[in-house]
Structure formats: structure tokens, C-alpha cells
C-alpha positions in Angstrom: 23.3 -2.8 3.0 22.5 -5.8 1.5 21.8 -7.5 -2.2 18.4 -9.0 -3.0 17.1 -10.4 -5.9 13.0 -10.2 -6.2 11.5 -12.6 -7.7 7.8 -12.9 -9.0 5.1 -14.8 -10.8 3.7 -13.2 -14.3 1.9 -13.5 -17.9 4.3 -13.9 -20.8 3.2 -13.0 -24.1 1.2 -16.3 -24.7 -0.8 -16.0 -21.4 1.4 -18.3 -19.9 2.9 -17.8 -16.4 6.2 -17.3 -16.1 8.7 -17.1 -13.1 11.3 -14.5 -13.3 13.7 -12.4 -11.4 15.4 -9.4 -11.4 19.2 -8.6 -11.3 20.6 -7.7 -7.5 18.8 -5.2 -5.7 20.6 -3.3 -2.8 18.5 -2.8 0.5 18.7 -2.7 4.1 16.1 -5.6 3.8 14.0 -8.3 2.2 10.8 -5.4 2.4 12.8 -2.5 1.0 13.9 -4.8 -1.8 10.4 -5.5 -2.6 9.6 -1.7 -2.1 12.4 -0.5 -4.4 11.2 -3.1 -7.7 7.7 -1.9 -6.8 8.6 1.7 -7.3 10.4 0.8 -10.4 9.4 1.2 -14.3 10.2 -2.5 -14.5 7.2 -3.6 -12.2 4.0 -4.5 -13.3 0.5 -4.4 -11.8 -0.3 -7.7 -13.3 2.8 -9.7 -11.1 1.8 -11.6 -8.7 3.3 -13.7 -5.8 6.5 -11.4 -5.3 9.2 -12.3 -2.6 12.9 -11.4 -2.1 15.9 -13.5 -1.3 19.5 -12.2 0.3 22.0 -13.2 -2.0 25.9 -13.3 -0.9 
């Protein structure tokens, strides 16, 4: 397994957008990441442009 971080593109409380990421995610890889903060209570339908990066 591997660590990912996910980040993503959102609306802070101002309407602004905001980039932000989340703390390490462990997967097999960069689409099970992505899958795993999807699934998760911290994931938003209104984020946008969501990616993952292997971290060391």
C-alpha cells in the first residue's frame, strides 16, 4: 500500500475558491485514493477538480 494525499478545488465561506488537501490517504493507488475521500463524510458534491499525489 501506498500514501496519497487528494487534493481538490472548492467554495469557502465567502464564495471564494479555495485549494485544499487532505491528510495521507493509504491506497493501492492514485484511483482508490480518490475513491476512498469520495466515500468519505469529509467529501463534498460541490468539489471540483480532484486529483491525488503519492507522497513518500
Amino acid at each position: 500500500m501506498n500514501k496519497f494525499k487528494v487534493y481538490f478545488s472548492g467554495k469557502n465561506i465567502n464564495g471564494e475558491v479555495v485549494d485544499c488537501c487532505t491528510q495521507e490517504i493509504i491506497a493501492k493507488d492514485q484511483n482508490e485514493a480518490i475513491e476512498k475521500f469520495k466515500k468519505s463524510s469529509i467529501c463534498k458534491p460541490e468539489y471540483f477538480w480532484i486529483f491525488s499525489k503519492k507522497i513518500n
